[in-house]
N, C-alpha and C positions, 0 to 999 in steps of 0.2 A: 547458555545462550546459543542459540542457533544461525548460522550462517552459510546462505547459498551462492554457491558459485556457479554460474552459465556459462558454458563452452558452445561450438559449433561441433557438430556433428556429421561425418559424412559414410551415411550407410550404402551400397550399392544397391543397383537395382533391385536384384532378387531380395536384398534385406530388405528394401523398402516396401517390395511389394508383401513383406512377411509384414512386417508390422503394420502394414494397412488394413491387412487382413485379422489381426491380433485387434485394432481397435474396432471393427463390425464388433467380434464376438464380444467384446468387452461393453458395448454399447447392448446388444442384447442383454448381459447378462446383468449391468444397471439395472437395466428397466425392469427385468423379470424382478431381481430383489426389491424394486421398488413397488412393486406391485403387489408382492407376496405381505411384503408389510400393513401395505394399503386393504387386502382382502382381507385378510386375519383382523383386523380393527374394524372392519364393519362388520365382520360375521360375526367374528367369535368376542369381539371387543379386546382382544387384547395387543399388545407389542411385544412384535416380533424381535428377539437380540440379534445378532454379528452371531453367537456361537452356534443358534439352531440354522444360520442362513451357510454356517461353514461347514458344517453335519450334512446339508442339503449337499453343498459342494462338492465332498468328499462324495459322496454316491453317485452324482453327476459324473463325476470323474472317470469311476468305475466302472460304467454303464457307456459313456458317449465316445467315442474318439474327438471329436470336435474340441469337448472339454479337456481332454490330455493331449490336445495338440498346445494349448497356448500355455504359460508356465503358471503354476499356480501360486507364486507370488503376485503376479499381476491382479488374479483375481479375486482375492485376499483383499487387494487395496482398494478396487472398486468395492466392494462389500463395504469397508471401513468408509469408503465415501459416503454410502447412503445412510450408515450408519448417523456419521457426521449432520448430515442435512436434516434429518430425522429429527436428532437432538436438539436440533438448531429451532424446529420449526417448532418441538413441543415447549423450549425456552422463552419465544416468543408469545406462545399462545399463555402463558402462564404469567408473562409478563403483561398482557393484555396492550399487545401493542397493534397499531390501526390495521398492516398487513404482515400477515400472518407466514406469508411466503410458503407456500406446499410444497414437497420438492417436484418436482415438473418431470415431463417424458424426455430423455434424450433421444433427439435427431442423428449426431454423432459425439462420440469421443477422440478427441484429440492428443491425448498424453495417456504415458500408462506410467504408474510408479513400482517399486520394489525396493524392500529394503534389504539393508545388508545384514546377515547373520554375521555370530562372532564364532569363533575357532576355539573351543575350551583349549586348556596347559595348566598343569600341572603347576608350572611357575607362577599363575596367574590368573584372573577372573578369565579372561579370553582377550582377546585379538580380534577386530573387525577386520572382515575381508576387504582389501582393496580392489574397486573396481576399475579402476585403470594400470594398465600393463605399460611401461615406460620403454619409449625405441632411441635407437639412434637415428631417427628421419625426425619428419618435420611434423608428423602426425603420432601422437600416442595412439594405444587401442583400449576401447570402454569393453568390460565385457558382460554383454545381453545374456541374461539366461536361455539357452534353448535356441539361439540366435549368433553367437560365437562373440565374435573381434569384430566392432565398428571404428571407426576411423574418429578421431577425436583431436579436435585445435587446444593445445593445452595453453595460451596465453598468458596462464599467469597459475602459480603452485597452490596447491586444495592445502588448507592449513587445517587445524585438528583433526578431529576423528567420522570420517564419512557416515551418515546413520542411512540416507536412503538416495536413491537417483530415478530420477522422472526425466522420460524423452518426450519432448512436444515436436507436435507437426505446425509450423506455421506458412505461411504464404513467401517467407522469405527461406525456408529450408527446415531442417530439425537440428534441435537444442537440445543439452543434456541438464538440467539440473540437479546439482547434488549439493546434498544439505550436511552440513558439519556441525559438529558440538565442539565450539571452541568454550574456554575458559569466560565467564564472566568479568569483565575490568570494571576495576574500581571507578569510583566518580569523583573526579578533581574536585578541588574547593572552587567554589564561585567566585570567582572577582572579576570577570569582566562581563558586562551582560548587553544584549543589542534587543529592541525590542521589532518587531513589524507587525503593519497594518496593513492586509493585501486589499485589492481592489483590480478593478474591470481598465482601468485608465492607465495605472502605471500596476504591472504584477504587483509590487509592495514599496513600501515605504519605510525607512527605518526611522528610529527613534533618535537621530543623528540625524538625518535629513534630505539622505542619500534615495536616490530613486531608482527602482529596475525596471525598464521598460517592457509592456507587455509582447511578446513576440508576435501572440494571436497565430498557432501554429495550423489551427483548423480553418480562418478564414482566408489565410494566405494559400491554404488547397482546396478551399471551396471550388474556385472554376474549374482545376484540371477533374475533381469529382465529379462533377455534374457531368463533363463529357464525357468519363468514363463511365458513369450509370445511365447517360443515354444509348454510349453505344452497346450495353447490357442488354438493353430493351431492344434493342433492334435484331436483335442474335436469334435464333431459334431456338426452344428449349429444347435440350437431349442432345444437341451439336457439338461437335470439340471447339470451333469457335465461340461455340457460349460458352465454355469449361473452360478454354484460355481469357477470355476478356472476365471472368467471372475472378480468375486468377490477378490478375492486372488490377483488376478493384481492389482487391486486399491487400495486395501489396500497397496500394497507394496510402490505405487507412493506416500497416503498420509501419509506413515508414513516418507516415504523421505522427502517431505515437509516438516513435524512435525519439522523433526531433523534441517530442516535447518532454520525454522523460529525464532526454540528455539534457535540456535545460535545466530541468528542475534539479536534477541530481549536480552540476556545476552551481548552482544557484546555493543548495543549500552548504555545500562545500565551500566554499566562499565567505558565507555568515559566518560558520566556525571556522577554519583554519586558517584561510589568507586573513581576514581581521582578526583573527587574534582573539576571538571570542566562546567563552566556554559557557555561557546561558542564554540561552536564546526563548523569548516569549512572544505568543501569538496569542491569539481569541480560538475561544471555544465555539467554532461555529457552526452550524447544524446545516450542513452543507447541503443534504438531500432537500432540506424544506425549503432551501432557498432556490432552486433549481424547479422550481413551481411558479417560480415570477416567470410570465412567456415572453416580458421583455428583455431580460436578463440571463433566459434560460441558457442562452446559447455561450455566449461570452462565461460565464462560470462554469459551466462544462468544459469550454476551450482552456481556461486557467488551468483546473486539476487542483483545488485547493485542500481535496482530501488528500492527493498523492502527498505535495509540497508538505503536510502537519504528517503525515502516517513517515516518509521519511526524515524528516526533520527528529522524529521521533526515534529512528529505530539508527541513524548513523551517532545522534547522542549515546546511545545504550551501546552502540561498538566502540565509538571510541572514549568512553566516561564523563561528556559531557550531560547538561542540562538542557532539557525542553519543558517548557512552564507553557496552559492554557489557561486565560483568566476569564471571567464572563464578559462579554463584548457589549452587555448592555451599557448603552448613554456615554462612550469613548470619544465617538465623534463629536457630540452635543455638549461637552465637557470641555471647558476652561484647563489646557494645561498647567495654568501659571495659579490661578485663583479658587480653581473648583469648582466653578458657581454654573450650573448645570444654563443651558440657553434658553431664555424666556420664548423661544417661539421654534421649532423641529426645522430643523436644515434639512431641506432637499436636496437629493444626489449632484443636481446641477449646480449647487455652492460648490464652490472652492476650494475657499478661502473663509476660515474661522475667523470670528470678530466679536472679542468678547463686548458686553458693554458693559460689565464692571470693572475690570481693572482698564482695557482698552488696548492688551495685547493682539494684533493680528498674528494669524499664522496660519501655513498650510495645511488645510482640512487632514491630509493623512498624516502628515507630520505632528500636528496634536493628537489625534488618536494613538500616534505610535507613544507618544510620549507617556501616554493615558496610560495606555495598557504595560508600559515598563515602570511607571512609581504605581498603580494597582497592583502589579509582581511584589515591589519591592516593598509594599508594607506589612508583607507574614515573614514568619522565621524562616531562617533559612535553612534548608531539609523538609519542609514543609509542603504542598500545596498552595503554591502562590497564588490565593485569591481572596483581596481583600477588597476596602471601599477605598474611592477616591481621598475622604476626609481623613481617614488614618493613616495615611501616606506623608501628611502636611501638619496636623496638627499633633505636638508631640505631649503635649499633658494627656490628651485624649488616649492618646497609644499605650501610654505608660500607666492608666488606670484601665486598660485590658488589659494588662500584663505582658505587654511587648516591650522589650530593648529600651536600647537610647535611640535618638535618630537616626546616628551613626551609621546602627546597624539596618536599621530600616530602609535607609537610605544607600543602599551598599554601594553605588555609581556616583563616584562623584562627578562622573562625566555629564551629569544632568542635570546638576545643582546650581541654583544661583540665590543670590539677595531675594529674589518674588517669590521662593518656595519658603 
C-alpha cells in the first residue's frame, strides 16, 4: 500500500526561478512526446513505447544543453506520463466508452516527479535513498536533483520506505509530495456498521438518523468570486496587475478547495473512529452523469461526492476498516420497515416517506439510509455487499440461496426491530 505524505516547501528565489524554468522545458518536452506518438499512428500506424521515446532522450541529451540542464529523472517521469494517458485513452476506446479523452496539448506543467533509486549492499537487496536531510532548526532540507537543499516543514515523520517525490507549484506556495510503501494492514472483523445517504440538503444522512449539514463551501464564496473575476476583467492583459489579481483568483479557488477537503476528510473521520465504526456503506453512484442535471449541476459539484466515497475508500484500506457500495437503485422509493416499493415515484421535493402498506412515516434519507445498510447486510460477509431488499427480510428465502441464518445476515442489531 502506498501512502503520501505533503509538506511545505520553501525554495529561494534563485531555486524558484530554476524550477520555473525546469517546468517550460518539461512542458515542451510533454508535448513533443505527445506528438511523436500521435504522428507515428497516423503515419506509420503504429505506437510508439516509453523505451524508443527514452532512446530519443538519451540523444537529445547528448546533442542539446538545454536537455542536460534539467535532470533526467524529471524527464523520465513526464515520458511515463504520457505513456500513462496513452494507455488510458487506448483502454477506453476498447472499452467503447461515450468519451474517449485524447491526451490534450499542455499549456503548462505544474509539478515535476522523480523517484528514488536504491543503494545496492552486500548485506542486502538495497537501501532507498532518503531524500530529506534532518537539522537542528525548525526547517529540514529535501534534496532536489541538480538543485541542492530546499527548505522543508517536516510537520509530521515520513513512515515506511520513500519510493518517489513530486514538487507542485500552487497559488498558495510549493508542496513536496512523497510517496511511501508502507506495509498493508489487515482488515478487522465487521461488527459495527453505519450506513449514509448523501444529498444536496443535508451532506448525508446515517442509517441512525443523525444528519451533517451541507457546508455549500462554493456558494458561500461565490460573491467574493465574482468580484475577484470582475476585477480580472478590468486589468490589462500582459500587466503585473493582471498577474497579481490573476494570482488572488486562485488563491481564492484553492482555499475553497482547502475548506472543503478539510471537511470531508474530518467528516469521514468521524463515521469510523469517533463512532466507533468499522463498515461504512454508501451507494454506487455515477457521479459524473449526475452532474448533467443543469439544475443540480452546481450543488453536486459543491458536495464532492466522488472525493467523500474515493476517501472513504482509501482511509478504510489504511486503517483496515470496510467500505461497502450497493446499487442505489429504488432506496429512496423503498419501504424500510416492509419493502413494498412506492406505488407512485417521489419527487426531490418529498420529504418525508409514507408508506401506505404498513403505514410507517420516516425521514426520506433516513429510510434510504436504512435501505442501503440491510441491502449491505444481506450477502456474506467478506463479500461484495450487494443484494435485494427481499433477501435482507425474508429468511426462508435466503436460506434457499444458500445464505446464513439471519443472524448473520442481519449483522447490526442496532437496526432490528419486531416490523423486520
Amino acid at each position: 500500500m502506498h501512502l503520501t505524505f505533503r509538506y511545505r516547501v520553501y525554495p529561494t528565489q534563485t531555486q524558484a526561478t530554476t524550477l520555473l524554468a525546469w517546468f517550460s522545458h518539461l512542458c515542451e518536452l510533454q508535448n513533443a512526446a505527445r506528438n511523436n506518438r500521435k504522428f507515428a499512428h497516423e503515419t506509420e500506424g503504429r505506437f510508439v513505447t516509453r523505451n524508443e521515446q527514452e532512446k530519443l532522450l538519451k540523444v537529445a541529451r547528448e546533442k542539446y544543453d538545454d536537455f542536460r540542464e534539467v535532470p533526467q529523472d524529471f524527464q523520465v517521469s513526464i515520458l511515463k506520463r504520457v505513456e500513462k494517458a496513452f494507455d488510458a485513452f487506448r483502454r477506453r476506446c476498447k472499452a467503447g466508452a461515450a468519451k474517449k479523452g485524447y491526451p490534450r496539448f499542455k499549456k503548462r506543467v505544474r509539478s515535476l516527479t522523480w523517484c528514488l533509486r536504491k543503494h545496492k549492499r552486500k548485506t542486502s537487496e538495497g537501501v532507498r535513498q532518503n531524500p530529506i536531510i534532518a537539522t537542528d532548526f525548525r526547517h529540514n532540507r529535501l534534496k532536489v536533483p541538480k538543485l541542492g537543499e530546499v527548505k522543508i516543514y517536516m510537520h509530521r515523520p515520513l513512515q515506511g520506505d520513500p519510493k518517489e517525490v513530486t514538487i507542485i507549484k500552487k497559488a498558495s506556495g510549493w508542496y513536496a509530495h512523497i510517496s511511501c510503501e508502507i506495509p498493508d494492514t489487515p482488515k478487522v472483523e465487521p461488527t459495527a456498521a453505519v450506513a449514509v445517504d448523501v444529498g444536496t440538503t443535508h451532506y448525508l444522512t446515517t442509517s441512525e438518523g443523525e444528519k451533517e449539514d451541507n457546508p455549500r463551501w462554493y456558494r458561500q464564496a461565490e460573491g467574493l468570486l465574482r468580484k475577484h473575476a470582475k476585477d480580472l476583467s478590468r486589468k490589462k492583459k500582459g500587466s503585473n496587475r493582471r498577474k497579481k489579481q490573476q494570482h488572488k483568483l486562485a488563491l481564492h479557488h484553492e482555499r475553497t478547495t482547502n475548506k472543503r477537503k478539510d471537511f470531508i476528510g474530518k467528516l469521514v473521520y468521524k463515521l469510523y473512529h469517533h463512532q466507533k465504526n468499522n463498515v461504512l456503506v454508501a451507494e454506487d453512484l455515477r457521479v459524473s452523469n449526475m452532474v448533467k442535471n443543469q439544475h443540480l449541476s452546481k450543488s453536486i459539484s459543491d458536495a464532492s461526492w466522488a472525493i467523500f466515497f474515493e476517501w472513504c475508500a482509501s482511509i478504510a484500506e489504511r486503517d483496515g476498516l470496510h467500505f461497502h457500495q450497493v446499487d442505489p437503485k429504488n432506496t429512496s422509493q423503498t419501504c424500510s420497515a416492509c419493502a413494498e416499493k412506492s406505488q407512485k415515484k417521489l419527487s426531490l421535493a418529498i420529504r418525508t416517506f409514507n408508506c401506505q402498506s404498513c403505514g410507517t412515516s420516516l425521514d426520506r434519507d433516513h429510510n434510504a439510509a436504512i435501505n442501503i445498510l440491510l441491502r449491505a447486510a444481506a450477502a456474506l460477509r467478506g463479500e461484495r455487499w450487494v443484494a435485494t431488499l427481499y433477501e435482507a427480510r425474508n429468511k426462508n428465502e435466503a436460506q434457499d440461496e444458500g445464505l446464513l441464518n439471519a443472524t448473520q445476515l442481519l449483522l447490526f442489531d442496532a437496526i432490528t426491530s419486531p416490523s423486520l
